[in-house]
C-alpha positions in Angstrom: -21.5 -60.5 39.5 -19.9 -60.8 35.9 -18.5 -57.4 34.4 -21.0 -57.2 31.8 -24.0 -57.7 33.9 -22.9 -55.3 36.8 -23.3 -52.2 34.7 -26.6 -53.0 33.5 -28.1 -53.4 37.7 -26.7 -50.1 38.5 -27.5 -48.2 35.8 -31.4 -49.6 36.3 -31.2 -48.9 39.9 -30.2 -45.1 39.3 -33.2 -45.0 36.7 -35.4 -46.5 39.4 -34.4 -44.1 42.1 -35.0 -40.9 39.7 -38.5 -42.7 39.0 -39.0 -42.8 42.5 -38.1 -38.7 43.0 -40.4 -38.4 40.0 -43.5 -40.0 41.6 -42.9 -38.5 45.1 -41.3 -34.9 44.4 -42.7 -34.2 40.9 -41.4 -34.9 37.9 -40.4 -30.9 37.0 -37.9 -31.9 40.3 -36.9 -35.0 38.7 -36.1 -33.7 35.5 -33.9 -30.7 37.3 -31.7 -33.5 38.9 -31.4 -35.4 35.9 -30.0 -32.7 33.6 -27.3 -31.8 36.3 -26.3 -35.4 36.7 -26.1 -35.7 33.2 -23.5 -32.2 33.1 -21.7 -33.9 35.8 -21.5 -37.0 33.9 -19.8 -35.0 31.7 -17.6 -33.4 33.9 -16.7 -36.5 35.3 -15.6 -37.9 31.6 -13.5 -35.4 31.6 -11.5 -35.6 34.7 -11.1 -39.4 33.8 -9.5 -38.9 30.8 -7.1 -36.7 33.5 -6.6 -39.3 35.9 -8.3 -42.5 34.7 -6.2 -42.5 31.7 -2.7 -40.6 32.6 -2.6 -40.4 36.1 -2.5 -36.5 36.1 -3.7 -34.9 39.1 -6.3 -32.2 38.2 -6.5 -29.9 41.3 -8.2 -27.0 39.3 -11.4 -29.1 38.1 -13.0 -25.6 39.1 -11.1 -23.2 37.1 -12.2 -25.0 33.5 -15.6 -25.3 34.5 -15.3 -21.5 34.9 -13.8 -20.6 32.1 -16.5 -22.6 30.1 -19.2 -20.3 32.1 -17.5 -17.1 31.3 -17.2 -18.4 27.7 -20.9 -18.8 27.6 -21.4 -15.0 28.8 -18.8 -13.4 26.2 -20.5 -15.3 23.1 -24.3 -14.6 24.3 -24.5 -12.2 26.3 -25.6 -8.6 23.5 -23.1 -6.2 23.3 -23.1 -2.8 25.9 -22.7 0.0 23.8 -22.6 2.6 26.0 -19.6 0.0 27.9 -17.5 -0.2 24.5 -18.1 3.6 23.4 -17.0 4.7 27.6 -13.5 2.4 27.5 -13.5 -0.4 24.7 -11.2 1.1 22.4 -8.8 1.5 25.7 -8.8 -1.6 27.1 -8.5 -2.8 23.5 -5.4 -1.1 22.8 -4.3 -2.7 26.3 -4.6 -6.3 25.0 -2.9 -5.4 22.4 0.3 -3.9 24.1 0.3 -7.6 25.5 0.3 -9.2 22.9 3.0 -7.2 21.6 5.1 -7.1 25.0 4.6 -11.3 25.1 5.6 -11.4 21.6 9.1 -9.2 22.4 9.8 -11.9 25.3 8.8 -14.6 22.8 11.1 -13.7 20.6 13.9 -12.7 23.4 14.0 -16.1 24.7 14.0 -18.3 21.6 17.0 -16.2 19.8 18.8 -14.7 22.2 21.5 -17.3 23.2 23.1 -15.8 26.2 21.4 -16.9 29.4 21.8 -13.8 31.4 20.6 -11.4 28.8 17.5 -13.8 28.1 16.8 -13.3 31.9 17.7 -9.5 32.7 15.9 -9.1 29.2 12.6 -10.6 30.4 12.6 -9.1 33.6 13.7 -5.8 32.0 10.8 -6.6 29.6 7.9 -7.3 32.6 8.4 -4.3 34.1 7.7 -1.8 31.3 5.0 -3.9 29.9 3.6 -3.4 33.4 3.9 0.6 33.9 3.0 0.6 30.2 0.5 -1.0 29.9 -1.5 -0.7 33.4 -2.9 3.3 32.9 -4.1 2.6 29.7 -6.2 -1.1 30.7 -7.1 1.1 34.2 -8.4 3.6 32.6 -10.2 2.1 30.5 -11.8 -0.5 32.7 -13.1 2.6 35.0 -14.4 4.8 32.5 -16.4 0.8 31.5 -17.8 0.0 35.1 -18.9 3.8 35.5 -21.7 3.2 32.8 -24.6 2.0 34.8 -23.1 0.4 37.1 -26.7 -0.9 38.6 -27.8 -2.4 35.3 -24.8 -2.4 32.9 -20.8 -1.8 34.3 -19.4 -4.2 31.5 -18.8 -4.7 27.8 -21.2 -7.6 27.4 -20.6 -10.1 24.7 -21.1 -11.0 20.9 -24.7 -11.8 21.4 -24.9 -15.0 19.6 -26.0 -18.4 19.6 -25.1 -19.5 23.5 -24.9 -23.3 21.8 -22.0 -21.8 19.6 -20.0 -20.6 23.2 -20.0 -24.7 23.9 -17.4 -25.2 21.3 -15.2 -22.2 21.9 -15.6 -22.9 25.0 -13.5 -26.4 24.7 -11.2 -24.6 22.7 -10.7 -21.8 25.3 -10.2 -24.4 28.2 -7.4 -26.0 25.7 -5.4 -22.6 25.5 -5.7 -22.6 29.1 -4.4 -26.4 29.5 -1.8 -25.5 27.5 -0.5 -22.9 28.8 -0.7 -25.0 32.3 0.7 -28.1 30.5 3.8 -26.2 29.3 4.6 -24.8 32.8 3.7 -28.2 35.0 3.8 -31.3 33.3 6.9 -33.3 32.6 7.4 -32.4 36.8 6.3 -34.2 39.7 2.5 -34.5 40.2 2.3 -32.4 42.9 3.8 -29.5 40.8 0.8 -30.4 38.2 -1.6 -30.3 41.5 -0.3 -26.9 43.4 -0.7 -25.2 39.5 -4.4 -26.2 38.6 -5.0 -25.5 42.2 -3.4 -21.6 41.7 -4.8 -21.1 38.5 -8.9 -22.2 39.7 -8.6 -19.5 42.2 -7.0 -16.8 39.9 -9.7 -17.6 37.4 -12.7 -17.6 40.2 -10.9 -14.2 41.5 -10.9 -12.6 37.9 -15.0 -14.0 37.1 -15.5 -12.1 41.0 -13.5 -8.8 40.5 -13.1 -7.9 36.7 -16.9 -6.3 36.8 -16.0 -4.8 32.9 -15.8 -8.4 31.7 -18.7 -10.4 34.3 -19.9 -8.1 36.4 -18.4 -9.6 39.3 -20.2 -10.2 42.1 -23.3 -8.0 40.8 -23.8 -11.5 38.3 -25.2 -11.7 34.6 -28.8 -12.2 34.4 -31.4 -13.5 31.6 -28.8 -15.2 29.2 -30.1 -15.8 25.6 -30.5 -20.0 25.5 -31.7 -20.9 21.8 -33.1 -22.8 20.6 -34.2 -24.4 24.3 -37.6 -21.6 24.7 -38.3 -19.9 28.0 -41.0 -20.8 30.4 -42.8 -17.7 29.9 -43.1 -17.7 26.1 -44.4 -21.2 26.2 -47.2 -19.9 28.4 -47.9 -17.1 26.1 -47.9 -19.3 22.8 -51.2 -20.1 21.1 -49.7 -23.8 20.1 -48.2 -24.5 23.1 -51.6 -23.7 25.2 -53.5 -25.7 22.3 -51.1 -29.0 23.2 -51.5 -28.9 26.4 -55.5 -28.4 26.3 -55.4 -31.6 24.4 -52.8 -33.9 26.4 -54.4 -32.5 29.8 -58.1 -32.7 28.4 -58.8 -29.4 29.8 -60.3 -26.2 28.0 -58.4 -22.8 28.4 -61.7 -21.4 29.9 -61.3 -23.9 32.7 -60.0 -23.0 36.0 -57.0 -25.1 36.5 -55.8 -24.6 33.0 -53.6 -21.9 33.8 -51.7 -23.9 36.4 -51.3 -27.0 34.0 -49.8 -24.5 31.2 -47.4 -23.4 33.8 -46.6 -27.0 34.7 -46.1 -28.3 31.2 -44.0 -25.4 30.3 -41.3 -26.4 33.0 -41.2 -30.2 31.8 -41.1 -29.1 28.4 -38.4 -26.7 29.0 -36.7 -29.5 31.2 -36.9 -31.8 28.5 -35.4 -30.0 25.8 -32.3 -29.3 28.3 -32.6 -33.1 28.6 -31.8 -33.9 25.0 -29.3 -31.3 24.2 -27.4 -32.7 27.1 -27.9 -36.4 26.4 -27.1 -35.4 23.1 -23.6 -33.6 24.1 -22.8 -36.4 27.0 -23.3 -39.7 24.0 -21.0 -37.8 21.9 -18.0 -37.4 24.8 -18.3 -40.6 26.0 -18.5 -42.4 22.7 -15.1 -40.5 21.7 -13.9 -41.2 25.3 -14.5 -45.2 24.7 -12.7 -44.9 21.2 -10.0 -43.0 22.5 -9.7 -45.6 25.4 -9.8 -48.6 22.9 -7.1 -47.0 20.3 -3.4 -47.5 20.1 -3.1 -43.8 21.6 -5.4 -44.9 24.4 -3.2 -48.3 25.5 -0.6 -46.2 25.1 -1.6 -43.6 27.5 -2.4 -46.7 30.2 1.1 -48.1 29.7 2.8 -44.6 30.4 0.0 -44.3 33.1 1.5 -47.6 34.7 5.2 -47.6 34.1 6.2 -44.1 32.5 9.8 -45.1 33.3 9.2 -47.9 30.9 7.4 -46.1 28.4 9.6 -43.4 28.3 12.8 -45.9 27.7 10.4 -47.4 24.5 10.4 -44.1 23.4 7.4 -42.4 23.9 7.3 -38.4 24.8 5.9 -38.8 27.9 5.6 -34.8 28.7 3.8 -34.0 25.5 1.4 -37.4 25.5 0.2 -36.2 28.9 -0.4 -33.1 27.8 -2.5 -34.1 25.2 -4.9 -36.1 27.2 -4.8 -32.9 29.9 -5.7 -30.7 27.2 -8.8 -33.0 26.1 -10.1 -33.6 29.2 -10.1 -29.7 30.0 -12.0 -29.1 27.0 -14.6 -31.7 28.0 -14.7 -29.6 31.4 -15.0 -26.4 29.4 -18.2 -27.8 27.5 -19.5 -29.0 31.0 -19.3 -25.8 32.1 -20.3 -23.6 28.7 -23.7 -26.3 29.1 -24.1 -25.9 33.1 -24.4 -21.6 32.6 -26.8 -22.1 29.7 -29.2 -24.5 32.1 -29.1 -21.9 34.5 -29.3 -19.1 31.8 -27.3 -16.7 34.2 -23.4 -16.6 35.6 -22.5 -16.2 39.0 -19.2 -16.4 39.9 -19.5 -17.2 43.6 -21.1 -20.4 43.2 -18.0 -21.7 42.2 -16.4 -23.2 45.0 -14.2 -26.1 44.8 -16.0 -28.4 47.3 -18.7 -28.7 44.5 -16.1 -28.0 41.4 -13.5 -30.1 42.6 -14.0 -32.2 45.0 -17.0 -33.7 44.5 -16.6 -34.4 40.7 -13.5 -36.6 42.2 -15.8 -38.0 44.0 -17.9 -39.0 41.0 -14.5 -40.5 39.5 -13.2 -42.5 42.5 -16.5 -44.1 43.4 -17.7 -44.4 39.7 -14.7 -46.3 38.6 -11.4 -44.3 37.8 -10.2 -45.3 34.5 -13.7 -47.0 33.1 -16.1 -43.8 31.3 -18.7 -45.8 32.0 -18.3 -45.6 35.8 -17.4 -42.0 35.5 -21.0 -41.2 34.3 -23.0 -43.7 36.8 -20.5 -41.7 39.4 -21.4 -38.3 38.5 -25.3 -39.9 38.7 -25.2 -41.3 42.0 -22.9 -38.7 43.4 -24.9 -35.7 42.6 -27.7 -37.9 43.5 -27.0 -38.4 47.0 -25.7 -34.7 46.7 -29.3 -33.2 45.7 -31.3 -35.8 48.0 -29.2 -36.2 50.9 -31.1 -32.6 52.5 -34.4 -34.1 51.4 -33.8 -36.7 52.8 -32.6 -35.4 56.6 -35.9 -32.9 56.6 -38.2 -36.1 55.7 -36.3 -37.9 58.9 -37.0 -34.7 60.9 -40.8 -34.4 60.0 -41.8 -38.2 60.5 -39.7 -38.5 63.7 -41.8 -35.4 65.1 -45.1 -37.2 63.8 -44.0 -40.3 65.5 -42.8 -39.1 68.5 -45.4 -35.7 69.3 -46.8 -37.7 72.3 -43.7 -38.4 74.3 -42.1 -34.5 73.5 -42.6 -33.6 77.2 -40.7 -36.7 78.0 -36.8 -36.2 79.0 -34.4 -38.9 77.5 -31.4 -37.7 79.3 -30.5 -36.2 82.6 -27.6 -34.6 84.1 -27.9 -31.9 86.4 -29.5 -29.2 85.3 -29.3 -30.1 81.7 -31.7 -31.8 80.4 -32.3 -32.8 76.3 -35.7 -33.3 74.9 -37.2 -34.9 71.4 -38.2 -32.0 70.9 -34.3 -30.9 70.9 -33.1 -33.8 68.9 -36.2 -33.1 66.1 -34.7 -29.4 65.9 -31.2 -30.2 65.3 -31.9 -32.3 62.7 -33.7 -30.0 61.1 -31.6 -27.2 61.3 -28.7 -29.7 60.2 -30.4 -31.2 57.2 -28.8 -28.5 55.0 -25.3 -30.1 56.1 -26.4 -33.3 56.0 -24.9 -33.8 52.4 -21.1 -33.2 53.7 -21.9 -36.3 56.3 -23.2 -38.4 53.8 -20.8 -37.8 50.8 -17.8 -38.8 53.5 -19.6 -41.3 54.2 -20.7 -42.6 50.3 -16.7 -42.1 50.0 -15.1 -44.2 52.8 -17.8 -47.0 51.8 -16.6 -47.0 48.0 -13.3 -46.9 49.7 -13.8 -49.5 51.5 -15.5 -52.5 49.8 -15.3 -51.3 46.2 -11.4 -49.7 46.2 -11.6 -49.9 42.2 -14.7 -48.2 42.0 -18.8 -49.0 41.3 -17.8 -50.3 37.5 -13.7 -50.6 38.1 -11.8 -50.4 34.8 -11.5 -54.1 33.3 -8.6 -56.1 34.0 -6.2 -53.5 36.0 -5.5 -54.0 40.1 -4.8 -50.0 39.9 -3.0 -48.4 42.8 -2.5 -45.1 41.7 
């Protein structure tokens, strides 16, 4: 199959298979898969330009996508009041003291020339930034989850535009790769690994505990997500109950009217979320192909391939890798800013890195590492398969107990006194089917593995190993 036409076939047979969800599970289902393959597409752009284009393993995919969601929270989310008038000024007064305090070691360790006073300095530094600082952030912070703690318990946000929180959330998720890239590159990989790692569970930990700044565990409810209306306004509105009266046919006086409104409100919603992410997803990967295609982008390959070689041409290695780790964890930030507006809440425990990490690497390996067009048809199928592969395993279930109700009574196996039943075999697999997806994404990788190493679209004329 020639490289040009072997895009073209998949990408039709991934619209064919969301038809077919369409047509047998509704199209308000459909629609609901589509927009999160098309923020995993994005998220899977992102780690690409990681790994695809430098070779830098990303262990702490989670802890961007993260920081993009809290992002979201801090810019919409309306300001608590009562939170900011209990212990704002406080814990205000605490950031600043660290500012100051990491400021003092700044300046300690750039001008100070003696090594041992630069390091007895910092430590001396730490410690009484530490007892300095904690009472006045503790008390604060109390004083902040005291108010309402049912209903309130934080300080909320700036109550703006959540579409605004998209862009500070890449350049949040930069600071953070920063910070990261000045500690871990220019090491070994696994150094790069063991920190993103470490710093996706410190940032999950801080969404779960700091209840002042999230709420924690209690979660943020009912986000603002202009200019994408809700259901429930759209019911309510005069024009949008006169548009569907004449695209259905059906007067408001009729009996099923209701229930179309209801319907057409969730595919219009859906649809909206559709464009603003089609929108955002054209936009990354047409600056990913660019990028790929410039001097800076065959530059990143070579020191991808050969960064001995590079580095003896002349090329800063260290700081070209960390400008390609620092774009592609802003691309995660915005995939994760535009994953909390869809679901127009935060909840910090449904970051886990099976479904953070893992399984947007997944996307990457069997997509096509290195090619951003096989990043997005893997963060497509993947999630795909990901969504489906429970639907699937209850479907199995309920047409094996149709086809089999007349021999139920009939043991298949005997041993002893043990003896296993249909029946038995019907009610695993339906108790199972929730699980099914683990099975079937180890098995989706081993076969990409296997008899596609390179990937679904592989990345054009490179035999990678990496």
């Amino acid at each position: 199959m020639s490289q040009s036409l072997r895009p073209i076939l998949l990408f039709s047979a991934m619209a064919l298979a969301l038809l077919a969800v369409g047509f047998g599970q509704g199209w308000s289902v459909m629609l609901v898969i589509f927009n999160l393959c098309l923020i995993s597409a994005v998220m899977s752009v992102g780690l690409n330009m990681q790994w695809g284009y430098a070779g830098l393993f990303n262990a702490g995919v989670m802890a961007f996508v993260a920081v993009g969601g809290m992002v979201a929270v801090l810019i919409s989310e309306p300001p608590v009041m009562a939170g900011w008038e209990a212990g704002g000024a406080r814990i205000l007064v605490a950031g600043v003291m660290v500012a100051a305090f990491a400021g003092l070691v700044y300046a300690l360790r750039r001008y100070v020339s003696r090594p041992w006073m630069k390091n007895w300095g910092t430590a001396a530094l730490l410690v009484a930034g530490y007892f300095a600082i904690r009472p006045v952030f503790e008390g604060g912070v109390t004083a902040v989850e005291a108010i309402a703690a049912a209903s309130a318990g934080n300080l909320g946000g700036l109550g703006l535009n959540i579409l605004i929180s998209w862009g500070v959330a890449a350049i949040v998720c930069m600071g953070v790769a920063w910070i990261i890239g000045r500690i871990a590159l220019g090491l070994r990989a696994d150094y790069l690994a063991i920190a993103t790692l470490g710093i996706s569970e410190i940032v999950v930990a801080v969404a779960k505990n700091e209840e002042w700044l999230t709420r924690g565990v209690k979660n943020i409810t009912s986000l603002k997500r202009s200019p994408v209306p809700r259901e429930t306004n759209l019911q309510q509105a005069e024009w949008f109950q006169n548009l569907v009266s004449t695209l259905t046919g059906t007067a408001p006086t009729d009996a099923n009217f209701k229930i179309a409104v209801i319907e057409a409100s969730s595919i219009f919603v859906k649809l909206c979320f559709t464009a603003l992410f089609s929108i955002v997803l054209a936009i990354v990967l047409f600056l990913a192909i660019r990028a790929l295609n410039s001097p800076w982008g065959r530059m990143m390959r070579a020191i991808r391939d050969n960064d001995v070689a590079a580095s003896a041409m002349g090329k800063n290695v260290v700081r070209r890798h960390r400008e390609v780790f620092i774009v592609g964890a802003a691309i995660l930030g915005v995939a994760g800013a535009m994953l909390t507006t869809l679901d127009g809440q935060f909840t910090p425990t449904a970051y886990q890195p099976l479904r953070f990490t893992f399984l947007i690497w997944v996307m990457v390996i069997v997509g096509g590492s290195g090619n951003n067009l096989g990043a997005v048809l893997g963060g497509f199928v993947i999630w795909f398969f990901w969504i489906e592969a429970e639907v699937a395993a209850q479907w199995i279930s309920v047409n094996m107990e149709k086809v089999l109700t007349p021999y139920l009574d009939v043991a298949l196996i005997s041993f002893g006194e043990a003896v296993l039943k249909v029946q038995d075999g019907v009610d695993w697999l339906k108790n199972a089917a929730p699980h099914f997806r683990y099975l079937l994404m180890g098995l989706v990788l081993l076969l990409a593995l296997r008899f596609s190493p390179r990937g679904l679209i592989p990345e054009a004329g490179a035999a990678r190993t990496h």
